[in-house]
N, C-alpha and C positions, 0 to 999 in steps of 0.2 A: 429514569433519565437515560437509561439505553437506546431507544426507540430514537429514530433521528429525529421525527418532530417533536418529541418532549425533548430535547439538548436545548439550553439555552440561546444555540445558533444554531438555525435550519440553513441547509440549502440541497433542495431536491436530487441534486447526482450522490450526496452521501450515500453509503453503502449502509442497511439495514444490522443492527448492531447481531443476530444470529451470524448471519452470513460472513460478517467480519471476526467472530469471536472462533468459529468455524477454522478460517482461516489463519488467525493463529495459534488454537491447536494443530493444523497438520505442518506450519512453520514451528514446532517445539519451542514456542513464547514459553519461559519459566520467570520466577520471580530474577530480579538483577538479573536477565539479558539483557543486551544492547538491541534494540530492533527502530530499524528503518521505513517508513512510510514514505519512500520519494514525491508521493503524488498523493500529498495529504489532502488536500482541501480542506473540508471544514474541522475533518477530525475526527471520525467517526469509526475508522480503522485504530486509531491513537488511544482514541479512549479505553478500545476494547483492553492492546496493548498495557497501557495502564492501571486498567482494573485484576490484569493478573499478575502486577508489581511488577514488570518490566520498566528500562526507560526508556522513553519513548521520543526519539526524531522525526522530525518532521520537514520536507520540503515541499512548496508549493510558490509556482509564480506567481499568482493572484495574492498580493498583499490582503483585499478582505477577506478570501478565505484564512490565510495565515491566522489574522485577528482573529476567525470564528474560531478555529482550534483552538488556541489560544483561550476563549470563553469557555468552550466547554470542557479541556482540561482544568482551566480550574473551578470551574464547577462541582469538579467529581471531586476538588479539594486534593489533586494530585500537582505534585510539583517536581517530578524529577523530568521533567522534558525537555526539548530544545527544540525550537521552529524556526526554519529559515526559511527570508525568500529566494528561493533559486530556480537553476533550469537544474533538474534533475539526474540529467547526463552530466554534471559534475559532482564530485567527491566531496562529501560535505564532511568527510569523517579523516580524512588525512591518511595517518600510518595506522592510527588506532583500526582494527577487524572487527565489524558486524557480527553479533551471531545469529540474527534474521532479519531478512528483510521482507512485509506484509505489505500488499501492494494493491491499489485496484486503479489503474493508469485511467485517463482521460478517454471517453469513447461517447457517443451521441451528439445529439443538438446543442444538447447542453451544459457540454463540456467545453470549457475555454484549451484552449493548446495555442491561443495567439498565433496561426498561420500555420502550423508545424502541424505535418499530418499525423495522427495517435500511433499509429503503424510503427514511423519512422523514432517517434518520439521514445517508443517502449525497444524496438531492436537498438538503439544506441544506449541506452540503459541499461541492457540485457545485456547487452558486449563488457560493460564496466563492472557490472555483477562482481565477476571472480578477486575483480583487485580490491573490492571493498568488504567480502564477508569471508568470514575465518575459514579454515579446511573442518568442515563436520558442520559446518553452520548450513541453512534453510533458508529458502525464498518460497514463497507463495505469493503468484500474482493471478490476478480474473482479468477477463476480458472480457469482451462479447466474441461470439465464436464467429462473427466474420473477422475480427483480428489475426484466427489463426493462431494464439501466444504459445498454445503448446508446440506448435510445428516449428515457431522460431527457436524455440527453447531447441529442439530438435537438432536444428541444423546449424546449432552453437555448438554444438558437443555437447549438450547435461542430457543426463538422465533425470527423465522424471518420475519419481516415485509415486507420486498419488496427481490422480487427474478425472473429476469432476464435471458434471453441466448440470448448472439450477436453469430451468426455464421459469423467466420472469414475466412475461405476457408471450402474446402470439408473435411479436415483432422484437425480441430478447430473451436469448439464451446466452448465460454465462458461463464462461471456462475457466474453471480453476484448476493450476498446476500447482504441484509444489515439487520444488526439486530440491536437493542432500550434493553440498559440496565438498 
């Protein structure tokens, strides 16, 4: 049930459950982390989360993706999570510190962002990074590499520790960073 079309709720931009489990090993997902999915959609980054005993957060503004996460965490019969609808660029976690946050932002045809270009969407997220995950904690986020993520990350001030490109067809190459705060 890893695979996104066998999840009990598909929807086509889910990120392939390798390339998400990938993702958080080099964000150090251990059992009881706290780790953040801003930009959950159906859930397919969460589950992974999940499956390595993490808890697992979730924000997305599409109320039916919410739902589909929602289906296919409990599917896997996992119940430590918490899904909200929000816009991303706020703090869903208050004073309590992240200790990773596993991301794969809004980028294609086929991603909703409601008006808001993905660009702008992920540098206003990236700026709020630091107040929400602990000192020693990890983010790992993908892009497509016309985003650019690692250069924003860049000219934040982080260092990024590991940085990655899976080419997904001739017209998508993805950029994974993970940066150590």
């Amino acid at each position: 049930m890893r695979d996104p079309g066998r999840k009990a709720f598909f929807h086509p931009s889910m990120m392939n459950s390798q390339l998400a489990r990938a993702m958080c090993n080099l964000a150090g997902v251990r059992p009881g982390s706290i780790v953040l999915d801003p930009f959950c959609g159906g859930g397919g980054i969460l589950c992974e989360i999940a499956a390595l005993g993490a808890r697992a957060i979730g924000i997305d503004l599409n109320w039916r993706l919410i739902n589909g996460a929602r289906t296919n965490l409990s599917a896997m019969f996992h119940s430590d999570f918490s899904l909200i609808q929000a816009d991303a660029s706020s703090s869903p976690v208050g004073k309590q510190r992240l200790d990773c946050i596993v991301t794969d932002p809004p980028y294609g045809r086929i991603s909703s962002t409601r008006g808001a270009k993905a660009v702008d969407l992920v540098r206003t997220f990236l700026e709020r990074v630091p107040d929400m995950i602990r000192i020693g904690g990890r983010l790992c986020i993908c892009g497509s590499s016309d985003m650019n993520v690692g250069e924003m990350i860049l000219e934040l001030g982080f260092a990024v520790t590991n940085r990655l490109e899976v080419r997904v067809h001739s017209g998508l190459t993805r950029e994974v960073s993970a940066v150590q705060f």
